[in-house]
C-alpha positions as CSV (number, residue, x, y, z in Angstrom):
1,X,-15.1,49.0,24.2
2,X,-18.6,49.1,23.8
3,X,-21.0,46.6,21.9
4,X,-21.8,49.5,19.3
5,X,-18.3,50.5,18.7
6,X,-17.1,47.0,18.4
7,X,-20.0,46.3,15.6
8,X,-18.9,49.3,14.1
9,X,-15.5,48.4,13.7
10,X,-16.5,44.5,13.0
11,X,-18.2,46.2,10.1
12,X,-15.9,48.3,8.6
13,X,-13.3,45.2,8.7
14,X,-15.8,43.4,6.9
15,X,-15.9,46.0,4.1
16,X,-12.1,46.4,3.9
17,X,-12.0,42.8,3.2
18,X,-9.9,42.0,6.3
19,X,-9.5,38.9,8.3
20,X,-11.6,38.7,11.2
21,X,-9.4,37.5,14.4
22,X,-12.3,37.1,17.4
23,X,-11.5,36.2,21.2
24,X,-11.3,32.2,21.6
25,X,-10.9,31.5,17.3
26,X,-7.1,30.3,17.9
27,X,-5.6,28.9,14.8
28,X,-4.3,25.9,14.8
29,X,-0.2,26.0,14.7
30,X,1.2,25.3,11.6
31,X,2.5,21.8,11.5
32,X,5.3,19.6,8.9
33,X,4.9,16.1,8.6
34,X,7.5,14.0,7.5
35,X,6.3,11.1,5.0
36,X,8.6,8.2,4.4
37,X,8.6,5.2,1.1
38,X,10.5,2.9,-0.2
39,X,10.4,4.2,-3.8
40,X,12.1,6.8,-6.1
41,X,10.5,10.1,-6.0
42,X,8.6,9.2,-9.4
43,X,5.9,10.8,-10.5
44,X,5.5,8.0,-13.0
45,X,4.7,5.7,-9.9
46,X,1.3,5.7,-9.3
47,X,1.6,4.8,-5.5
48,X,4.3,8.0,-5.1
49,X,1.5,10.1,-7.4
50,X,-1.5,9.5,-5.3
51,X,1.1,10.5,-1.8
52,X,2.1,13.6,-3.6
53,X,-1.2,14.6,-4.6
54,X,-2.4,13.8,-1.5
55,X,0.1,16.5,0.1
56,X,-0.5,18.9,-2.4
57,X,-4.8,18.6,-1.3
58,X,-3.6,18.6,2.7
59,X,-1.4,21.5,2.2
60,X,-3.9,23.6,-0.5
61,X,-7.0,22.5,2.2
62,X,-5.3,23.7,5.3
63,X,-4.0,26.7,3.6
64,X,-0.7,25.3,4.4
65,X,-1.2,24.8,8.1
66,X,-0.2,21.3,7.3
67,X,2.7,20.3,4.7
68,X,4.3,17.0,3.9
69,X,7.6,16.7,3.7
70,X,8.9,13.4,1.2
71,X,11.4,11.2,2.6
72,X,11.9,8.9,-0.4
73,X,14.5,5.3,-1.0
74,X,14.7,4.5,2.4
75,X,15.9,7.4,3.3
76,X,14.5,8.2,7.0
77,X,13.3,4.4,7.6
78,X,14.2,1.2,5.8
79,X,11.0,-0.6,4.3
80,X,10.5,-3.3,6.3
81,X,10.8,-1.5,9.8
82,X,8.8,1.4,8.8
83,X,6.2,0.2,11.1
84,X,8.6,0.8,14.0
85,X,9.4,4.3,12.9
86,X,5.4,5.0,12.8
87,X,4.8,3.1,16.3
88,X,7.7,5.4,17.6
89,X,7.1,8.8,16.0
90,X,10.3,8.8,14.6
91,X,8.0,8.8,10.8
92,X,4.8,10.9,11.1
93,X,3.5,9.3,7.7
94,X,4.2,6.4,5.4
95,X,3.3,4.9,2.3
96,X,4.1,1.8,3.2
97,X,3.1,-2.3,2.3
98,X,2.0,-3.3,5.5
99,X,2.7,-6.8,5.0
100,X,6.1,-5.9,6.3
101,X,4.0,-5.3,9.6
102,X,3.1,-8.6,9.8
103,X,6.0,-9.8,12.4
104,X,4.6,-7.2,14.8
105,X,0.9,-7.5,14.0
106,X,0.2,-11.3,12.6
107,X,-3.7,-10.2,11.3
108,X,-1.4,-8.2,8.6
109,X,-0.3,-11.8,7.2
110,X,-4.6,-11.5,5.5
111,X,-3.6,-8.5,3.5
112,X,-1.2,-10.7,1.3
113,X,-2.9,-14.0,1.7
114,X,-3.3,-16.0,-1.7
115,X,-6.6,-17.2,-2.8
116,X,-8.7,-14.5,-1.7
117,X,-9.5,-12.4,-4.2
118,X,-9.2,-11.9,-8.3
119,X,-9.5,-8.5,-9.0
120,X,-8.7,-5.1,-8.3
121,X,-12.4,-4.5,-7.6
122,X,-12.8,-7.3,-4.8
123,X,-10.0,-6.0,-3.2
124,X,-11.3,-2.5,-3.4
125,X,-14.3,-4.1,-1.7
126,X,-12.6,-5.2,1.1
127,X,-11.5,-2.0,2.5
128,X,-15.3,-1.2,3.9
129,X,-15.6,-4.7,5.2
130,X,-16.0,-6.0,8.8
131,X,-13.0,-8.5,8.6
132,X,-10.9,-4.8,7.5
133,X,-12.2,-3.0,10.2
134,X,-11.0,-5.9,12.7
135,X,-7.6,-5.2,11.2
136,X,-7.2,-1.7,11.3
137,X,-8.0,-2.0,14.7
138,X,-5.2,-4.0,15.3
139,X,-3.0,-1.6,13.6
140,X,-4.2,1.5,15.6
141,X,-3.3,-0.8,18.8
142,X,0.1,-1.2,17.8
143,X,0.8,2.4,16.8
144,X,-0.6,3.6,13.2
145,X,-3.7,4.0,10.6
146,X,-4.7,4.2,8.0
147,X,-5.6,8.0,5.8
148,X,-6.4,6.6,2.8
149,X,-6.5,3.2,1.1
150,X,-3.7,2.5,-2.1
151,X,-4.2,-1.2,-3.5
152,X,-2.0,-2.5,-5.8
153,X,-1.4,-5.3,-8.1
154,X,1.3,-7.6,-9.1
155,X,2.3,-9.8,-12.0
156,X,5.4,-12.3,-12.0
157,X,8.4,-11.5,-13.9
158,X,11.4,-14.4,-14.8
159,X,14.7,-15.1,-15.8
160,X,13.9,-17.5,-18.4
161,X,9.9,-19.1,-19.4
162,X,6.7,-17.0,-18.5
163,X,5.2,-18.3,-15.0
164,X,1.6,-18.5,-14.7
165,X,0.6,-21.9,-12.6
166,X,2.2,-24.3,-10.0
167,X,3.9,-26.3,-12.6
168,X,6.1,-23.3,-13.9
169,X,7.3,-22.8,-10.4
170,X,9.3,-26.5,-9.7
171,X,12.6,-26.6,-9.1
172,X,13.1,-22.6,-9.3
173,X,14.0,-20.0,-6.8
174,X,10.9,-17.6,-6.6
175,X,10.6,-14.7,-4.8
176,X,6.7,-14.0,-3.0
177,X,6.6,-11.3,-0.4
178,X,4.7,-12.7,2.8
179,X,5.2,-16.1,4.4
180,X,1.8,-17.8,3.0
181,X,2.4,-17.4,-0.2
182,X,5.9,-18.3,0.3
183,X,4.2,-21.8,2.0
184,X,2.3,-22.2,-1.1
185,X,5.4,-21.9,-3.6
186,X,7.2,-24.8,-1.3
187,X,4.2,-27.2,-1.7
188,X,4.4,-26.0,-5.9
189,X,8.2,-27.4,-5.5
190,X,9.3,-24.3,-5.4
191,X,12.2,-22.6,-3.3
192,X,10.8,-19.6,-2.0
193,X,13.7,-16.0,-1.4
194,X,12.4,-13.4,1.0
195,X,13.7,-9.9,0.0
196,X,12.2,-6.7,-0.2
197,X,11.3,-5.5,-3.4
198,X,14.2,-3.5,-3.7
199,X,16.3,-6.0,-3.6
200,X,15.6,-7.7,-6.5
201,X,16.8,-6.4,-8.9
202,X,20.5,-7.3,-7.8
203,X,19.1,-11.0,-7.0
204,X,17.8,-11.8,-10.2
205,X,20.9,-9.9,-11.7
206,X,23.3,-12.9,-9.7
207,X,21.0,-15.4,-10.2
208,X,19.6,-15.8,-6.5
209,X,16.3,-15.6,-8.3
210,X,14.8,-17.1,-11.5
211,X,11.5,-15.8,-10.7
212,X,9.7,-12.6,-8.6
213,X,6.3,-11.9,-7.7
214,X,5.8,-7.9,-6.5
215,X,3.8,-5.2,-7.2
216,X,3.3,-3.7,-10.7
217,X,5.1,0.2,-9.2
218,X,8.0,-2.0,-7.5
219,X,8.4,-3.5,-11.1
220,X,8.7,-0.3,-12.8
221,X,10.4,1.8,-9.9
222,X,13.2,-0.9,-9.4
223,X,13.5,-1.3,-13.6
224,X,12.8,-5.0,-12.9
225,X,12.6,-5.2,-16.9
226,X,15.8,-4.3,-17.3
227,X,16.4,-8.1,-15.8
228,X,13.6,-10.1,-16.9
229,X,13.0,-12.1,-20.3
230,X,9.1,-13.1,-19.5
231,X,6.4,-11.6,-17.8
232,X,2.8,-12.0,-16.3
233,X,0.4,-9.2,-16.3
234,X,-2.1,-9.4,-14.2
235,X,-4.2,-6.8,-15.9
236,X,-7.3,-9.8,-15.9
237,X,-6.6,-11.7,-12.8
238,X,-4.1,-11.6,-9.8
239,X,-3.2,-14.1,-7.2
240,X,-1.2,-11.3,-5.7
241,X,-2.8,-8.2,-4.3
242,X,-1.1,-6.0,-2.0
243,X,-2.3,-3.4,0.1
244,X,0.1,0.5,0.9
245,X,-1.9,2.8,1.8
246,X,-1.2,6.2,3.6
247,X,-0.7,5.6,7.0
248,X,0.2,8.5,10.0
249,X,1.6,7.4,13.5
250,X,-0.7,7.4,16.1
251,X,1.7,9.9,17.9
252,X,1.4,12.1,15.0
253,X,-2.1,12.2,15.0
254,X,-2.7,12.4,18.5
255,X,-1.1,16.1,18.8
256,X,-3.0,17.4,16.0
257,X,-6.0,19.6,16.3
258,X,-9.8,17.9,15.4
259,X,-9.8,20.0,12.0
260,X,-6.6,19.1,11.0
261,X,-7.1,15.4,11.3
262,X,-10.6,15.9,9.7
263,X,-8.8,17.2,6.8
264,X,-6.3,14.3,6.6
265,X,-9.1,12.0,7.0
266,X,-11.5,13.8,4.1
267,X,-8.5,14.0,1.9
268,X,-7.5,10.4,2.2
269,X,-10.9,9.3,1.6
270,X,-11.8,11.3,-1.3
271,X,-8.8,10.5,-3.0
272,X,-9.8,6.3,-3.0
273,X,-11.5,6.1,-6.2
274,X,-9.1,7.9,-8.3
275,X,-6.4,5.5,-6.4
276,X,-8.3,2.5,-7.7
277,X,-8.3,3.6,-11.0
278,X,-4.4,4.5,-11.0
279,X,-3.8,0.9,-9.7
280,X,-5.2,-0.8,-13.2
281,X,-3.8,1.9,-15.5
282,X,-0.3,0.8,-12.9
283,X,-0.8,-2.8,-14.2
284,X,-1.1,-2.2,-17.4
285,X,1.8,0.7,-17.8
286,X,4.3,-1.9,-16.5
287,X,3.1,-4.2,-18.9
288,X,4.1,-2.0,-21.5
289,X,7.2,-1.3,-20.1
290,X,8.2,-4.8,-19.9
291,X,7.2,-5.2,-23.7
292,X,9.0,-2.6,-25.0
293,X,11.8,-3.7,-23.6
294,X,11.9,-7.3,-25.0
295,X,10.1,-9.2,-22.1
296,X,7.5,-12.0,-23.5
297,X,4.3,-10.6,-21.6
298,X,1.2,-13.1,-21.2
299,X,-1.3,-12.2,-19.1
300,X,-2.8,-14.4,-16.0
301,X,-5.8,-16.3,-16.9
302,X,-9.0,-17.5,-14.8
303,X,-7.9,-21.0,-15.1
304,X,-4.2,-20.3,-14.3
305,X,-5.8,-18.8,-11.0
306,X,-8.3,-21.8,-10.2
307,X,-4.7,-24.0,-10.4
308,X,-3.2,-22.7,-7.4
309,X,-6.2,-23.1,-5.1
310,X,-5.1,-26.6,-3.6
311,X,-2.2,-24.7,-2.7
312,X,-3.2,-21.8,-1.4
313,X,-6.5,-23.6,0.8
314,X,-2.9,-25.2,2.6
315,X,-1.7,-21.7,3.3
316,X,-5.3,-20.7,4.7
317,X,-5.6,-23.8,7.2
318,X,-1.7,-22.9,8.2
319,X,-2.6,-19.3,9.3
320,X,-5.5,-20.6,11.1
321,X,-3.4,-23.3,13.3
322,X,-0.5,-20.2,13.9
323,X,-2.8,-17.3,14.7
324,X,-6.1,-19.5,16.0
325,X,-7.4,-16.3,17.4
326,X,-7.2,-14.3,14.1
327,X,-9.3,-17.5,12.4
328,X,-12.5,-15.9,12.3
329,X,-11.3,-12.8,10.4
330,X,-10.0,-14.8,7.7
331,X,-12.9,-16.8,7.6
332,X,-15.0,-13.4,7.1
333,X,-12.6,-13.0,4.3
334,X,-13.1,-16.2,2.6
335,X,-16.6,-15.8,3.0
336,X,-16.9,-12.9,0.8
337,X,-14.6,-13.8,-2.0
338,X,-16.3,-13.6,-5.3
């Protein structure tokens, strides 16, 4: 075909409004991704919300090249192994604390440490800072990373007298997620439980637990009301901060195309701020679920927080003598605390 007729016909396509298909423009095959949680499929869970709309934008972005398919409760990887089923391929995306990673990848133990941060807006912070970067690294190494940061908060709920310093903790069986602040809850006189969050539930129900720190969606997705009489908000100030953010296996994103990860990773990002938001509206929505269902609710003061700093400096100088080469990044971390 000539030049002329082929502008001619280019042309006339043009004016017919149809799609233009020209030699080496290959689109990219339409992929599913499976997304795994730990949670109910609830809307009314701000950490499920911002996944969903996060597939909705990847799917409306790609023209739905890409979907996400939802793999709530456990139901294609339990919680804490999720990190295996990303490293494998067996999960092509997770929402997912990666504190449970922390057995595979120690650096992941500075995500949950006590004593580092406040507020929801230090720890919001942190995600553009060197001592982060170092980490995601690690996490790339061992098989996943991170699309798009989700931060969330948590309070403590209890079977019996609101907790809010070391002295409320002696003598009771407390549940902390992550082994440093389970250190620091032993030198409080504590006796520290390790369970997933959605586990607790049934342990407070027994009386395995009179106490449980986790984070404000595991309180409302696991109706942790339902079995508490006090609790903490920590709609001021936090010593517990959690980090789950949207994370793909490095398999998955390795056979995708350039523009299809650029969309994952332009989605992610865009959808931070908005994520930040939904974390304190989280904190105080479970608030008001424990309150109107009979809970005394208190919130964490400034002073309660300065109390458990003896305790939690104990936890720092521990991490340091087990992981001596991930020192420095903690001490990046304590460096910038407000």
């Amino acid at each position: 075909m000539s030049n002329r007729v082929l502008g001619g016909a280019l042309a006339a396509m043009l004016l017919a409004g149809l799609p233009l298909a020209l030699p080496g423009a290959a689109r990219a095959e339409p992929v599913t991704l499976k997304l795994a949680h730990q949670w109910p499929q609830d809307e009314k869970d701000y950490v499920v919300a911002a996944a969903m709309k996060f597939a909705k934008e990847v799917e409306e972005r790609s023209k739905g090249d890409i979907k996400i398919a939802f793999y709530p409760a456990q139901s294609l990887a339990k919680a804490t192994n999720t990190h295996v089923a990303l490293k494998s391929g067996t999960v092509d995306l997770a929402v997912y604390p990666y504190i449970y990673a922390a057995g595979a990848i120690p650096e992941m133990n500075l995500i949950l440490m006590p004593g580092i941060w406040k507020t929801h807006d230090d720890v919001f912070a942190f995600r553009t800072s060197p001592a982060w970067q170092k980490i995601e690294t690690k996490a790339q190494e061992y098989g996943f990373k991170t699309l798009s940061w989700i931060q969330i908060s948590g309070g403590v709920a209890s079977s019996s007298t609101p907790v809010h310093g070391p002295d409320d903790v002696k003598g009771k069986k407390v549940r902390a997620a992550g082994k440093y602040m389970e250190a620091a809850l032993h030198d409080a006189g504590a006796t520290p439980v390790s369970m997933p969050s959605s586990d607790n539930y049934n342990a407070m129900q027994l009386g395995l637990l009179d106490a449980m720190w986790t984070s404000s969606s595991s309180f409302g997705a696991f109706r942790l009301y339902e079995v508490s009489k006090a609790y903490t908000s920590p709609e001021d100030y936090s010593i517990y901060f959690t980090i789950e953010p949207i994370a793909i296996s490095m398999k998955a994103w390795e056979k995708l195309t350039p523009e299809q990860q650029k969309i994952l990773t332009e989605v992610g990002r865009s959808l931070e701020q908005e994520s930040l938001a939904g974390a304190k509206a989280e904190d105080a929505r479970i608030a008001k679920e424990f309150a109107d269902h009979g809970s005394k609710v208190t919130r964490m003061t400034l002073d309660d927080w300065n109390s458990w700093q003896p305790y939690f400096a104990r936890s720092h100088e521990r991490f340091k003598a087990d992981f001596p080469q991930a020192a420095p990044i903690l001490d990046l971390m304590l460096a910038g605390k407000s």
